[in-house]
C-alpha positions as CSV (number, residue, x, y, z in Angstrom):
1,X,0.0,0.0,0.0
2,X,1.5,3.1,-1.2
3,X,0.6,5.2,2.4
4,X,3.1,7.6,1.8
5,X,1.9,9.8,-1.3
6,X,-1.3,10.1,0.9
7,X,-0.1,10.8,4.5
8,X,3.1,13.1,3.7
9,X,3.1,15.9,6.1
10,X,2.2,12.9,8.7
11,X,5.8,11.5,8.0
12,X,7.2,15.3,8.0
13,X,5.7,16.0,11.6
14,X,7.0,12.9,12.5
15,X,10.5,13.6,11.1
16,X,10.6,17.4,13.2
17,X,9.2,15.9,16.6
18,X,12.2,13.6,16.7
19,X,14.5,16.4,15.1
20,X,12.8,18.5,18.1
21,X,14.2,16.0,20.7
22,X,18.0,15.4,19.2
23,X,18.3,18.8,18.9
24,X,20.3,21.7,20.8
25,X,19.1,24.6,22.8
26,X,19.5,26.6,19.8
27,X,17.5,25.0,17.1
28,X,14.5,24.0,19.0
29,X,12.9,27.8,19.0
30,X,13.2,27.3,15.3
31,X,11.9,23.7,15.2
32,X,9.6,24.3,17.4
33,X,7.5,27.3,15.2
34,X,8.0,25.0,12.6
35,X,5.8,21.9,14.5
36,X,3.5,24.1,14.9
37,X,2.9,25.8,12.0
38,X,3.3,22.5,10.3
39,X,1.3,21.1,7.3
40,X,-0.2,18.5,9.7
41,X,-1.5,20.4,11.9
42,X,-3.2,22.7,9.3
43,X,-5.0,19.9,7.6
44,X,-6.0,18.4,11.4
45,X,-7.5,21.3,12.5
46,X,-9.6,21.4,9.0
47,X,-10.8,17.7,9.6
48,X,-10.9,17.0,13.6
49,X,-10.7,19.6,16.9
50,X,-7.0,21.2,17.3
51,X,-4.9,18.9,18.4
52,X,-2.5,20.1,21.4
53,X,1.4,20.0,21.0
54,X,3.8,20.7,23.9
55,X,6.9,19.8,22.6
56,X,9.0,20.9,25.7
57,X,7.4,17.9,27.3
58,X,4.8,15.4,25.5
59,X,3.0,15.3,22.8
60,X,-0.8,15.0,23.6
61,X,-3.8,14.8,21.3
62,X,-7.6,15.5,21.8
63,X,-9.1,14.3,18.8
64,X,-12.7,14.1,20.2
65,X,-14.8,15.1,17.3
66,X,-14.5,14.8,13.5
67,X,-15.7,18.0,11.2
68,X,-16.6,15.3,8.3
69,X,-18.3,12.1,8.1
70,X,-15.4,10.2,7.3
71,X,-12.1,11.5,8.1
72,X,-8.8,9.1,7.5
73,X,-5.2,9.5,9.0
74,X,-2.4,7.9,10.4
75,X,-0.6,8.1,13.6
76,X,2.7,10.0,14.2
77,X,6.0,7.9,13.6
78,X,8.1,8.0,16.7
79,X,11.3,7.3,18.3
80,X,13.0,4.5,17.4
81,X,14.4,4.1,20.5
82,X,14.1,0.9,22.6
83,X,10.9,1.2,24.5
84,X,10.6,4.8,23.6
85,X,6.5,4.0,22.7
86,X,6.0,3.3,26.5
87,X,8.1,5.8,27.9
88,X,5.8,9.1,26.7
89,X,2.3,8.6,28.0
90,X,-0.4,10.2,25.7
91,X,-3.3,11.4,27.8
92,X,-7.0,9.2,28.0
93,X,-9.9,10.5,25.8
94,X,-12.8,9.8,23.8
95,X,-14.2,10.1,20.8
96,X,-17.6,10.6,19.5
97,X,-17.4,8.7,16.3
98,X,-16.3,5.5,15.0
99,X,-12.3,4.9,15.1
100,X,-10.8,2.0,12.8
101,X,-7.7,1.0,13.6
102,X,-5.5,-0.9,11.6
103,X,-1.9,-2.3,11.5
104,X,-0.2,-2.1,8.4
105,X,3.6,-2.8,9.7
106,X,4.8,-3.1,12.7
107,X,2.8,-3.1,16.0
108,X,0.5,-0.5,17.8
109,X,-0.4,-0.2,21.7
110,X,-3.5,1.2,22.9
111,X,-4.5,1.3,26.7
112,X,-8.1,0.8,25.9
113,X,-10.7,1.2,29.2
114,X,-7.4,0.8,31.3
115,X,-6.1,-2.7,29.5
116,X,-2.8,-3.0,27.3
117,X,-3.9,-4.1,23.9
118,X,-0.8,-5.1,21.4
119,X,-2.1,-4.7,18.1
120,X,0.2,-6.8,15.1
121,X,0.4,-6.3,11.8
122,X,-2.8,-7.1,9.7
123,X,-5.3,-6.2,13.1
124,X,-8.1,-4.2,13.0
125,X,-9.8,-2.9,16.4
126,X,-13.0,-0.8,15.8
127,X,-13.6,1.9,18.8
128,X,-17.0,3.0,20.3
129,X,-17.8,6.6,20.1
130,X,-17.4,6.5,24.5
131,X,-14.6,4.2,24.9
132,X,-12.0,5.7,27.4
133,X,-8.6,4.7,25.5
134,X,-5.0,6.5,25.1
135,X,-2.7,5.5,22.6
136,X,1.3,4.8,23.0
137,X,3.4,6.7,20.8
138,X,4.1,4.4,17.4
139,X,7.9,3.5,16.9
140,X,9.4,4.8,13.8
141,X,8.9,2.3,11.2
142,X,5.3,1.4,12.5
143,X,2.7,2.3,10.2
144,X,-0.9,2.3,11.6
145,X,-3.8,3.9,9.7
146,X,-7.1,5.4,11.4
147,X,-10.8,5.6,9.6
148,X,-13.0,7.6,11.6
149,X,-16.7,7.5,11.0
150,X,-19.5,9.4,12.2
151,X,-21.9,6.7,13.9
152,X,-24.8,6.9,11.6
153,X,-22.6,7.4,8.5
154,X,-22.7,4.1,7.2
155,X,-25.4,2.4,9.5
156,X,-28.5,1.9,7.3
157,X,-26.1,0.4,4.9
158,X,-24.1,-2.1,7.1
159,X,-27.6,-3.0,9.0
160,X,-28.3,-5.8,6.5
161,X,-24.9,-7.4,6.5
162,X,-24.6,-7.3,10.3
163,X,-27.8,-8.7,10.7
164,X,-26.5,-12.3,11.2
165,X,-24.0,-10.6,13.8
166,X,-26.1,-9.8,16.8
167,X,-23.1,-8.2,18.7
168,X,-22.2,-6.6,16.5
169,X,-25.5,-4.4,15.1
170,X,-25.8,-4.0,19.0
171,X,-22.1,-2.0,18.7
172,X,-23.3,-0.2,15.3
173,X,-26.4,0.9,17.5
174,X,-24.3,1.2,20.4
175,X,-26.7,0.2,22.6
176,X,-24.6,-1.4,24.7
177,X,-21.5,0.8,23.6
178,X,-23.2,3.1,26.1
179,X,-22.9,1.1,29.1
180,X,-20.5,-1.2,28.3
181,X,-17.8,0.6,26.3
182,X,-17.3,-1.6,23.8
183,X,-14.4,-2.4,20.9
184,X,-14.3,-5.2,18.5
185,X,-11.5,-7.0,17.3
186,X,-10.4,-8.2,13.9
187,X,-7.8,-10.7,12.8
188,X,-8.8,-11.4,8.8
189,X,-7.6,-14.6,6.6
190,X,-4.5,-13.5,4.6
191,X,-6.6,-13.7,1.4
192,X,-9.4,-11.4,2.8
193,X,-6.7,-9.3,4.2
194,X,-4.8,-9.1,0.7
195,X,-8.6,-7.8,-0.3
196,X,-9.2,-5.4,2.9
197,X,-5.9,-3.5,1.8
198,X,-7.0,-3.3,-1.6
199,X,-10.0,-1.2,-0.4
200,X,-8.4,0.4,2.0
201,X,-5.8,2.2,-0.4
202,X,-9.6,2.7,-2.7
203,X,-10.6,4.6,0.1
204,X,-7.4,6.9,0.8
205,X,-7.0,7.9,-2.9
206,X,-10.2,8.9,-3.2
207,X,-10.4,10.8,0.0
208,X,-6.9,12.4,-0.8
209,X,-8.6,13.8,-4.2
210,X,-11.9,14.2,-3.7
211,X,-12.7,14.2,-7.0
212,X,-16.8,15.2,-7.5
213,X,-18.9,11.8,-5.8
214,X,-16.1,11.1,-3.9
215,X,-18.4,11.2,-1.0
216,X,-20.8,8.7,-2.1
217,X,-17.9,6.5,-3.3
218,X,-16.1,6.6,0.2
219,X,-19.5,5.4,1.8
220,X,-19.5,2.5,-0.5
221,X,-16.0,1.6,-0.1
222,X,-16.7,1.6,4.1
223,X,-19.7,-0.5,3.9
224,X,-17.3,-3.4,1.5
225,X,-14.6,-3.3,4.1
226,X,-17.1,-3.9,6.7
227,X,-18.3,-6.5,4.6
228,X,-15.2,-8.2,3.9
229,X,-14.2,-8.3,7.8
230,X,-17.1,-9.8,8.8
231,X,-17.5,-12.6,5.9
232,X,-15.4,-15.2,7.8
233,X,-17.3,-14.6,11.3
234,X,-13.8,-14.0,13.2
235,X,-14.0,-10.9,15.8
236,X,-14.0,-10.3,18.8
237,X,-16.8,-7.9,20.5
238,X,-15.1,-6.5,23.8
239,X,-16.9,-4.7,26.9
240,X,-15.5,-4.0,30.5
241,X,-16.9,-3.6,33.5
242,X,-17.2,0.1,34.9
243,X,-15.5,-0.6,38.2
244,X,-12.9,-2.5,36.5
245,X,-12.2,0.3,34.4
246,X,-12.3,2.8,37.1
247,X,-10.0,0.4,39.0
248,X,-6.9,0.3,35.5
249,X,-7.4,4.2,35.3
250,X,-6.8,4.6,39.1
251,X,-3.7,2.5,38.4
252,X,-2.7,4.9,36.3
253,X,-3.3,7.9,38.3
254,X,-1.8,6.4,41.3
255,X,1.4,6.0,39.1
256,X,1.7,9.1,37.8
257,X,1.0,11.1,41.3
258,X,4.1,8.9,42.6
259,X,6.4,9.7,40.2
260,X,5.3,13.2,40.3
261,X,4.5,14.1,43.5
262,X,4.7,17.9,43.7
263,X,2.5,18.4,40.2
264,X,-0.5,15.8,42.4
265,X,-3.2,18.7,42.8
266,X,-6.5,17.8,41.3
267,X,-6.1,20.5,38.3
268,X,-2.4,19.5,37.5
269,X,-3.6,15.9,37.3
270,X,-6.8,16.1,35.2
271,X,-4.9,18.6,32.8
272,X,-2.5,15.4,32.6
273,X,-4.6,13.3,31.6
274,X,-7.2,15.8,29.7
275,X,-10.3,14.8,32.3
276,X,-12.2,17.4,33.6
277,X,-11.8,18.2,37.7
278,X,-14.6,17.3,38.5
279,X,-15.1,14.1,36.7
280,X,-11.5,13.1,37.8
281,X,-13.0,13.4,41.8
282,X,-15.8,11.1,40.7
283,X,-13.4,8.8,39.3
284,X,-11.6,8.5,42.3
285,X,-14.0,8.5,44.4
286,X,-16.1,5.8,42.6
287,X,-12.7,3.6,42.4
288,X,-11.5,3.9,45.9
289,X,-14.4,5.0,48.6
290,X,-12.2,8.2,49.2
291,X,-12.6,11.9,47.3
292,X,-9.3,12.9,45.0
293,X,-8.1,15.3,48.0
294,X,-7.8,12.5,50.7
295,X,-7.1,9.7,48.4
296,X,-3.8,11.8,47.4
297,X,-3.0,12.7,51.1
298,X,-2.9,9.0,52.0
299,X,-0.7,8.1,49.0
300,X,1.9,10.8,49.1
301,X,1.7,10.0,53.4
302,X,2.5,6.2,52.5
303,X,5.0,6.8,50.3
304,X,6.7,9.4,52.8
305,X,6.7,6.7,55.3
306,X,8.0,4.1,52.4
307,X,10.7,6.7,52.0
308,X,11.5,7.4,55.6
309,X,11.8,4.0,57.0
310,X,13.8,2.5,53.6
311,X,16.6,5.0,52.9
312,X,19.1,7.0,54.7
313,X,17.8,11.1,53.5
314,X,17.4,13.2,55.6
315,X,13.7,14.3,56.3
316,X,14.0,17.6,55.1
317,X,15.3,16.6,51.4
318,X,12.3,13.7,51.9
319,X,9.2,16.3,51.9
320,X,10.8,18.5,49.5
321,X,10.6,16.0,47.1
322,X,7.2,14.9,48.6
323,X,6.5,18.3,47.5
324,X,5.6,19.5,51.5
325,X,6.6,23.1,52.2
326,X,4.9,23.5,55.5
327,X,6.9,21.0,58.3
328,X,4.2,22.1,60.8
329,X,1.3,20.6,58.3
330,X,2.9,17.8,57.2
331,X,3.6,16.8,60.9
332,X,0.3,17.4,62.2
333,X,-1.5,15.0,59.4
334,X,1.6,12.5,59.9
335,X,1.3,12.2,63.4
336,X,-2.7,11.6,62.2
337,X,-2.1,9.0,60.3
338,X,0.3,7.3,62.0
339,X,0.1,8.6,65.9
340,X,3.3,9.8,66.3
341,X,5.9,12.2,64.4
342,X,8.4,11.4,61.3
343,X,11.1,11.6,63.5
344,X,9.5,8.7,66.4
345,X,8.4,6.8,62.9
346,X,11.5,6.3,61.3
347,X,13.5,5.5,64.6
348,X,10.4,2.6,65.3
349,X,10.1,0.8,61.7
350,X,14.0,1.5,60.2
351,X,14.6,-1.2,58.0
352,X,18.2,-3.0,57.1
């Protein structure tokens, strides 16, 4: 599949982000206007909501709606640096249309409703419109390819091929997607696959030149992928439970507030990972019985005590990285937790 006539400045971003990171002090003011004033950008902000770039620290994206009925792109190539796709976390969000994914080369991994997916080469995973998912950053000879589809854009026309799949009309209608935040999996036959990449380039050349019916063409093309996908009757309909998702989000949370312990206030951490305040307090109150201010106070008091009793620092250097400025606080809600001060703590539980 020739990708690359149709998904250009893709491969140019791609090529100034890791410019952006090898590079000296001096060329990143330059390189930086130039990622955002890119060609990519441009034609994302014509097709989906502005995606955000920070390039001093992460790259994040909020790609929750599409301006079009059918929109198709392909992720950013990254670093190809061992591990380098896990090491820059790219925030939760959802969508409110249909997301394809597929794997042309290489590998993908998406944290879908909490749970690592690894997608190979030849996969397809279809997204609901809610489901809470982040992507890992693609390593720089992956090539994965997205389809996004408004939810009634192709409905009327799939309903009589999915009528034999139950599940699946269900996840068109998203009846359950609602509740149940669903994705389906795909793994074609070679030979349907061979046929599937056949349409897929169909459908990229004639969204690239929109030529006059291109429109009408495109929602053809959708509806034979579709068709070809489901001919053998091999997928995969996925749903998780809410507290179980709640539960792999919290994990994530938790992880992040440890490793970064003075950026923990609720605002910091839900412009982390793009939820709103509020809903992140519900989350984390739903997921563990306590509101987001006293579930960080224990957390960041536990791993102070971790910290005091397993290393030699002195208490001082402990809360500064703990991010405590006031020692009078900090003992009063120690001494709280624990009935007695840091000092009586670490001389009682000293370890080795």
């Amino acid at each position: 599949m020739e990708y690359e006539k149709y998904f250009g400045q893709v491969l140019e971003f791609g090529e100034l982000i890791r410019e952006y990171y090898h590079a000296g002090e001096a060329q990143r003011a330059a390189l930086g206007y130039q990622i955002q004033h890119s060609r990519f950008l441009a034609e994302y902000e014509k097709e989906q909501t502005r995606m955000e770039v920070n390039v001093l620290n992460k790259i994040t994206c909020q790609t929750q709606r599409i301006k079009r009925d059918f929109v198709a792109s392909m992720a950013v190539p990254g670093s190809d640096e061992p591990g380098g796709e896990e090491r820059v976390q790219m925030p939760y969000h959802c969508h409110n249309y249909l997301e394809l994914v597929y794997v042309l080369r290489g590998r993908y991994v998406q944290y879908i409703n909490g749970i690592r997916h690894e997608h190979k080469a030849g996969e397809f995973c279809l997204l609901n419109p809610n489901v809470v998912h982040r992507d890992a950053v693609c390593r720089a000879n992956d090539v994965i390819l997205f389809f996004c589809m408004s939810p009634s854009y192709v409905y009327s026309d799939l309903a009589a091929y999915f009528d034999p799949h139950p599940e699946l009309k269900a996840f068109m209608e998203y009846k359950l997607g609602r509740s149940a935040r669903q994705y389906v999996l795909f793994a074609p036959a070679p030979e349907t696959l061979a046929e599937a990449e056949s349409v897929m380039e169909q459908l990229l050349k004639e969204n690239h030149e929109k030529k006059p019916g291109h429109h009408i063409i495109l929602r053809g093309l959708v509806v034979r992928l579709f068709s070809l996908l489901v001919r053998e009757g091999w997928y995969q309909v996925h749903w998780e439970d809410p507290q179980k998702t709640q539960e792999s989000i919290l994990a994530d949370i938790t992880q992040y507030i440890r490793r970064h312990p003075q950026a923990s206030s609720r605002r910091q951490v839900a412009e982390h990972f793009h939820f709103n305040p509020d809903y992140l307090n519900r989350l984390v109150t739903r997921a563990s019985g306590r509101c987001y201010t006293a579930y960080v106070r224990d957390l960041l008091l536990e791993e102070t005590a971790a910290r005091l009793t397993g290393s030699g620092e002195s208490i001082r250097s402990i809360l500064q990285d703990m991010g405590y400025s006031n020692r009078g606080y900090f003992n009063r809600i120690f001494s709280e937790k624990y009935g007695m001060l840091p000092n009586q703590y670490r001389k009682d539980n000293k370890t080795g």
